[in-house]
C-alpha positions in Angstrom: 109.4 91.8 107.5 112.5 89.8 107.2 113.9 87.3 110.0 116.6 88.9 110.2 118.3 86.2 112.8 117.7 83.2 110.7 118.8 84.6 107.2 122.4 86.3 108.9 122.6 82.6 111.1 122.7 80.3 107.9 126.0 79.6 106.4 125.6 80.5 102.8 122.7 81.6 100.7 122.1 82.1 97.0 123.4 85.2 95.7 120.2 86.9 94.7 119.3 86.2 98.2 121.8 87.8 99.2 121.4 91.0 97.1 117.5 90.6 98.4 118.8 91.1 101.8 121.0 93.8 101.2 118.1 95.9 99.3 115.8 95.4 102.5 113.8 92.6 100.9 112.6 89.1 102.0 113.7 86.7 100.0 110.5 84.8 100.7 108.2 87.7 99.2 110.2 87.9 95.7 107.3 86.0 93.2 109.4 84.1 90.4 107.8 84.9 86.9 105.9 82.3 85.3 107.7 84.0 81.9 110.9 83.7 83.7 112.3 80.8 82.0 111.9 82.4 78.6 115.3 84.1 79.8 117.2 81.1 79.4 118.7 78.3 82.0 122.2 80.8 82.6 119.8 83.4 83.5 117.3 84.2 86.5 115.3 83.6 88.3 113.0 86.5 86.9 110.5 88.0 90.0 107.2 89.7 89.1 107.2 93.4 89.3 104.5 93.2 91.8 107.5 91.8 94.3 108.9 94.6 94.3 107.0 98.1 96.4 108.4 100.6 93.6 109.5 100.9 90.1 112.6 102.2 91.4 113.5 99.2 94.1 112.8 97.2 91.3 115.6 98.8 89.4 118.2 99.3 92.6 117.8 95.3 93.0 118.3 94.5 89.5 121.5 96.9 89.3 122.9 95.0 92.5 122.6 92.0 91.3 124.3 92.5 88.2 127.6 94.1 89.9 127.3 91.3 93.0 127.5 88.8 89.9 130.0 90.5 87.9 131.8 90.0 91.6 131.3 86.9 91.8 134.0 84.5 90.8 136.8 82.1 92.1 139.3 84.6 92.5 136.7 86.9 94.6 135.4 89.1 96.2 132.6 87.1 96.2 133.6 83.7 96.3 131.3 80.6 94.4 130.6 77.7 96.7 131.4 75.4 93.3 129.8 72.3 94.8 126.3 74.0 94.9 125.9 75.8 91.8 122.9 75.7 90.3 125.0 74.8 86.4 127.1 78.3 84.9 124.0 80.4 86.8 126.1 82.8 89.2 122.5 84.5 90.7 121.3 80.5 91.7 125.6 79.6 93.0 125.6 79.7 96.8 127.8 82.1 98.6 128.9 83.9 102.3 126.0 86.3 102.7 129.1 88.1 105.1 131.7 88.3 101.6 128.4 89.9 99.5 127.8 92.6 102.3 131.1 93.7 102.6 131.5 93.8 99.0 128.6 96.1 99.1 130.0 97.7 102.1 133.1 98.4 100.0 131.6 100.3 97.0 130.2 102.5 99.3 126.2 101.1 98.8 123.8 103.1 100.6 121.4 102.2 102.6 122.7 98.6 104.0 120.2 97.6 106.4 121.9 97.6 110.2 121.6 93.5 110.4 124.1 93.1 107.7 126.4 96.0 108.7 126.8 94.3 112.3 128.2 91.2 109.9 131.2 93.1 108.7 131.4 95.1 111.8 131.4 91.7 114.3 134.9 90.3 113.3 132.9 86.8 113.4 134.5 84.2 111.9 133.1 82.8 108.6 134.1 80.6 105.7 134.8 81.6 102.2 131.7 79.9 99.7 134.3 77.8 98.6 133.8 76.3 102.3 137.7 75.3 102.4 139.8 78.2 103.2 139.0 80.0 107.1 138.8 84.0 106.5 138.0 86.4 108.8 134.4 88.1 108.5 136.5 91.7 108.3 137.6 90.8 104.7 139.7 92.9 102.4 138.3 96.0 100.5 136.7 94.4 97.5 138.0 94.7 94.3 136.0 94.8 91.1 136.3 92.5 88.2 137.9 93.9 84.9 135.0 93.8 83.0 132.9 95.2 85.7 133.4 99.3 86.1 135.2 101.0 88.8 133.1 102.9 91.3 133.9 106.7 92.0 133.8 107.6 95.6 134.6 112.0 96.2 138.0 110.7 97.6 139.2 109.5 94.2 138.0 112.6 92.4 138.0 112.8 88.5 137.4 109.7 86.5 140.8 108.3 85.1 141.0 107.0 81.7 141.2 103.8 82.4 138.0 104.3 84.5 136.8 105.5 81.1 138.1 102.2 78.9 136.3 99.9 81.6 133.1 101.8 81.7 130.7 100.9 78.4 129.0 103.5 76.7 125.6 102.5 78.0 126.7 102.9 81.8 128.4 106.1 80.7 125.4 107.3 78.6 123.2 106.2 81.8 125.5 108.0 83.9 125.3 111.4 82.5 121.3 110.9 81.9 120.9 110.5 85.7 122.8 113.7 86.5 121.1 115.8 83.8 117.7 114.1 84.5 114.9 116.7 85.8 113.1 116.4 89.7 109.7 115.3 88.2 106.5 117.3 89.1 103.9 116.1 91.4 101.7 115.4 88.4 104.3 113.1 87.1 104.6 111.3 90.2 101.5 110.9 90.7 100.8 109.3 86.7 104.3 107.2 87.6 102.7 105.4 90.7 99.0 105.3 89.6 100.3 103.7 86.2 102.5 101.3 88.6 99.6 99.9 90.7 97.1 99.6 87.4 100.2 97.6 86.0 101.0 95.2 89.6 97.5 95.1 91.0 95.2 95.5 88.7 93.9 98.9 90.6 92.3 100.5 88.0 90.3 97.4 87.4 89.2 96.7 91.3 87.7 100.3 92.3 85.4 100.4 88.8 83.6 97.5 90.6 80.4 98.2 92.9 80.9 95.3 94.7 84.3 93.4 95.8 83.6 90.5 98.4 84.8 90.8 101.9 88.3 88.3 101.1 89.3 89.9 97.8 89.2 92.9 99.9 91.2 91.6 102.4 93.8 90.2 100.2 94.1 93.6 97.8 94.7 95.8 101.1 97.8 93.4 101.9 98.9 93.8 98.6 97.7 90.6 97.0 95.9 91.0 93.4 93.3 87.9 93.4 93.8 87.8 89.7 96.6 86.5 90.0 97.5 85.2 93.1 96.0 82.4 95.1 94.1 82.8 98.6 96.8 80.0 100.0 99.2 82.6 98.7 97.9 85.6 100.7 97.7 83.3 103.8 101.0 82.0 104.2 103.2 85.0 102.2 104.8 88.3 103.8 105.0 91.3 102.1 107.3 94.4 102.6 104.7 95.7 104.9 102.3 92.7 106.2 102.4 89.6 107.8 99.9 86.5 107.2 98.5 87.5 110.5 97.2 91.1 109.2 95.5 89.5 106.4 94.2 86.8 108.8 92.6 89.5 110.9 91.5 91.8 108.4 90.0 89.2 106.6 87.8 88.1 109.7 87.0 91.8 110.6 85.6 92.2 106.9 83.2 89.2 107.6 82.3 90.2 110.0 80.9 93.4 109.0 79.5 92.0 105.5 77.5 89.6 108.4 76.5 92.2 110.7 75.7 95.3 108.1 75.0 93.5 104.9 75.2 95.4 101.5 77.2 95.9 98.5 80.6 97.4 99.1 83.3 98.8 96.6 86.9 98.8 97.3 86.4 102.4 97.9 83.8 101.3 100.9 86.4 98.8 102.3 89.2 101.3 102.1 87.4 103.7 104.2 86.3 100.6 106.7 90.1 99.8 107.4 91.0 103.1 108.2 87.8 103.4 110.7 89.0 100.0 112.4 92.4 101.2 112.5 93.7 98.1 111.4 96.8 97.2 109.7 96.8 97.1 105.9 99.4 98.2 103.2 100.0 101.7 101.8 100.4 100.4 98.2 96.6 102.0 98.5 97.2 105.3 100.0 99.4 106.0 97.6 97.1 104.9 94.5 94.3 107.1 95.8 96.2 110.1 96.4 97.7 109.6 93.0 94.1 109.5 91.3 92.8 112.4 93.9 95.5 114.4 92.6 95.3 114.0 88.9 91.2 114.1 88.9 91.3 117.0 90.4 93.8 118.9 88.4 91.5 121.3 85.5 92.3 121.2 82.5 93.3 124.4 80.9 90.3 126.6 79.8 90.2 127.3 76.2 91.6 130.4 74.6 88.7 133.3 74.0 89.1 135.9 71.7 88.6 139.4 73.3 85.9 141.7 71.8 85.5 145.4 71.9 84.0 147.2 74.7 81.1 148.6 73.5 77.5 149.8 74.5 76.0 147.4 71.1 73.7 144.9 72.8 75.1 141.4 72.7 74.0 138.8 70.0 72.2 136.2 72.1 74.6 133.3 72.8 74.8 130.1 70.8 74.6 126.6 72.6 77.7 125.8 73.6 79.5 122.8 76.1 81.3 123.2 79.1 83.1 121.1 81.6 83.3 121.9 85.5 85.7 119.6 87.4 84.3 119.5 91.2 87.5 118.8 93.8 86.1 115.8 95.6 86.6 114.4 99.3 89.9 113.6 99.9 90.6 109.5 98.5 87.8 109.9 96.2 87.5 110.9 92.0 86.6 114.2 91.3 83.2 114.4 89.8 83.2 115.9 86.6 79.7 118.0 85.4 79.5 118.8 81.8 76.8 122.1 81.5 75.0 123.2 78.2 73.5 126.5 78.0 70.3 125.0 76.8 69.9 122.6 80.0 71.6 123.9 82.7 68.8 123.3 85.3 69.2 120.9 87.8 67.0 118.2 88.2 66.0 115.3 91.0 68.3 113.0 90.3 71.7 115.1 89.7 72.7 114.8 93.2 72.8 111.3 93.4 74.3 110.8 89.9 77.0 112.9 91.4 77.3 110.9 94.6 77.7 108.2 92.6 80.8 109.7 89.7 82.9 110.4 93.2 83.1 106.5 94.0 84.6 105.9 90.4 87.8 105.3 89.7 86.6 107.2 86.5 83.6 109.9 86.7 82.8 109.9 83.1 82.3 106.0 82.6 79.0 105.2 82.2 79.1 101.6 83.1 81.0 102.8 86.3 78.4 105.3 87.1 76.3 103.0 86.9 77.4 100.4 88.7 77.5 102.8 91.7 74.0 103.9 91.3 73.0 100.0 91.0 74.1 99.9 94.9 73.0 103.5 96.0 69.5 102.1 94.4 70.0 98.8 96.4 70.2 101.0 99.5 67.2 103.1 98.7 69.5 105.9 98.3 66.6 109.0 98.3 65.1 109.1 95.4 66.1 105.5 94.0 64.3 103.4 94.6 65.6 99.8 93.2 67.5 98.8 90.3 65.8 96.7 87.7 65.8 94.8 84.4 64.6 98.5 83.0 66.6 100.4 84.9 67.2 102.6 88.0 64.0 102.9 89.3 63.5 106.3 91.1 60.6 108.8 92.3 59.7 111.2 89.6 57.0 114.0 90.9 55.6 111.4 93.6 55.3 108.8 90.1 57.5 105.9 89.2 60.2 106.6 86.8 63.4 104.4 85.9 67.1 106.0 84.4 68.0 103.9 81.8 71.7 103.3 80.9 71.1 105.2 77.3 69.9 108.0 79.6 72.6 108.3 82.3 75.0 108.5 78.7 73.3 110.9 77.3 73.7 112.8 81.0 77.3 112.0 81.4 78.2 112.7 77.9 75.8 116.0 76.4 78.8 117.1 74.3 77.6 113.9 72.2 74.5 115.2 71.7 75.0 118.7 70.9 77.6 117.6 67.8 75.2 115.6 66.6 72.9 118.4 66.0 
């Protein structure tokens, strides 16, 4: 959440703080890449995609900031306060958060959060960044650099040729790719934002594990990836959607129940806890489980047949063949997928429970997955496991010991395997 009284009550601010603020982000949240300086000391800073909630706000920031610098110069309309300058760096140079909102303001940028709107709007009084000349906050439309292109608004209807001679190719060629681009499926969607979060948090990575300790938990359902950011981190930081104090409580409520109902506990297990509580956590992971939801359970297309003449012949007997079954699972869960062969398609004792255990995976068909998940269905005596051992998942076989063996539960996710080796 962004203080929205102490960042519009200080006198100047850095540029890409400024931008921040007009994109709806805190400042404070943006993570500086440790790769950053790789981009040179006129460049920067670079933030961490994980800053940012989306691929796209990641891209609507970084095309702000380039026209806001572009803008900025000593002739305006974004003045340089000079004397702070951070060297020739324009992002780092310090300037009237007031002169970047109405330049944004002027070229028509959507979506200007209220706060900064009521800048322009108060006729407040407020110094240039160059801190010497008194100008009125209600400054004059902005006007564009010449290298910089000239914004199109519907008033100014078609695109002059000098509009042409300042625009590059590449904004031209990006131009006409945006207005020919196609509205992506849900499919699409749902692979953009499931590849974002295996990308920024590591998700993919987090729900294959059986277990995830009560304060990684915590820290992963405010948006914090513990592989790469520090406890101190999650304890002191904001996000676009928590506050220290969520994860503060949410980290207590999750010790609290590893104390009172001890057991193993996947991410899955913890995600399904928060929403019981009711507390507040981000929806970085609603969205990642819907997106796997919907992709697991979309079929695959079933293979082409050819047709065969209707007639009264009796039918050759059938050959062994494979087939897979994708069960829809509960909703926030992976479907479970069941491969069948006509020689053993009789179920046995332990199906159920391998099943139970392929809709907590992140993926159904991973053995070491699978079997992670049976390792804590087996800790909890999960009917018929009865413990997990050195030799394997022991479990009740006709009222007589038995134990499922990693080879074996391969050899049951995977009988395709099998049948081409014969």
């Amino acid at each position: 959440m962004v203080a929205w009284k102490l960042w519009t009550g200080l006198p100047h601010v850095a540029l890409w703080e400024a931008v921040a603020l007009v994109m709806e982000l805190d400042p404070r949240s943006l993570r500086p890449s440790q790769h950053g300086w790789m981009a040179g000391p006129s460049r920067g800073p670079i933030f961490e995609q994980r800053s940012f909630p989306s691929r796209e706000k990641r891209q609507h920031f970084d095309d702000a900031l380039d026209f806001a610098e572009r803008a900025a110069n000593a002739a305006g309309p974004i003045h340089l306060r000079i004397g702070l300058a951070s060297g020739m760096n324009k992002r780092t140079a310090q300037v009237s958060l007031t002169e970047v909102v109405a330049f944004f303001v002027g070229v028509e940028w959507p979506d200007i959060p209220p706060p900064l709107l009521a800048l322009v709007s108060s006729g407040a009084s407020v110094a240039p960044a160059g801190g010497d000349i008194n100008v009125a906050a209600k400054t004059p439309a902005p006007r564009w650099p010449a290298e910089a292109p000239v914004p199109r608004t519907p008033r100014e209807g078609a695109m002059t040729n000098i509009d042409h001679d300042q625009m590059s190719k590449g904004e031209m060629a990006a131009g006409d790719l945006a207005r020919n681009r196609q509205p992506q499926t849900d499919a699409e969607k749902a692979e953009e934002h499931r590849d974002w979060w295996d990308a920024t948090m590591d998700a993919d990575h987090w729900f294959s594990l059986a277990d995830v300790d009560p304060v990684k938990a915590a820290m992963l359902l405010c948006r914090f990836n513990p592989n790469s950011e520090t406890l101190a981190e999650s304890e002191s930081n904001s996000t676009d959607e928590t506050v220290p104090r969520d994860f503060l409580k949410l980290r207590q409520r999750f010790e609290d129940l590893s104390r009172t109902e001890p057991r193993f506990r996947s991410l899955h297990d913890w995600f399904h806890a928060v929403k019981k509580m009711q507390a507040r956590y981000h929806s970085w992971i609603d969205e990642y489980v819907d997106a796997v939801a919907l992709l697991n359970s979309t079929p695959p297309p079933a293979p082409a047949t050819a047709a065969t003449p209707n007639t009264q012949a009796t039918p050759s007997p059938p050959t062994p063949s494979a087939a897979t079954n994708i069960e829809p699972a509960p909703a926030g869960a992976a479907a479970v997928v069941r491969h069948l062969t006509n020689e053993a398609q009789r179920r046995d004792i332990l199906d159920p429970v391998i099943e139970l255990a392929q809709s907590k995976c992140h993926d159904p068909t991973d053995t070491a997955q699978v079997l992670a998940q049976l390792q804590v269905l087996a800790h909890e005596e999960h009917p018929p496991l009865l413990a997990s051992t050195t030799d394997g998942i022991k479990y009740t076989k006709m009222g007589e010991p038995a134990y499922l063996t990693r080879d074996a539960l391969n050899k049951r996710l995977h009988p395709e395997k099998r049948q081409k080796r014969r």
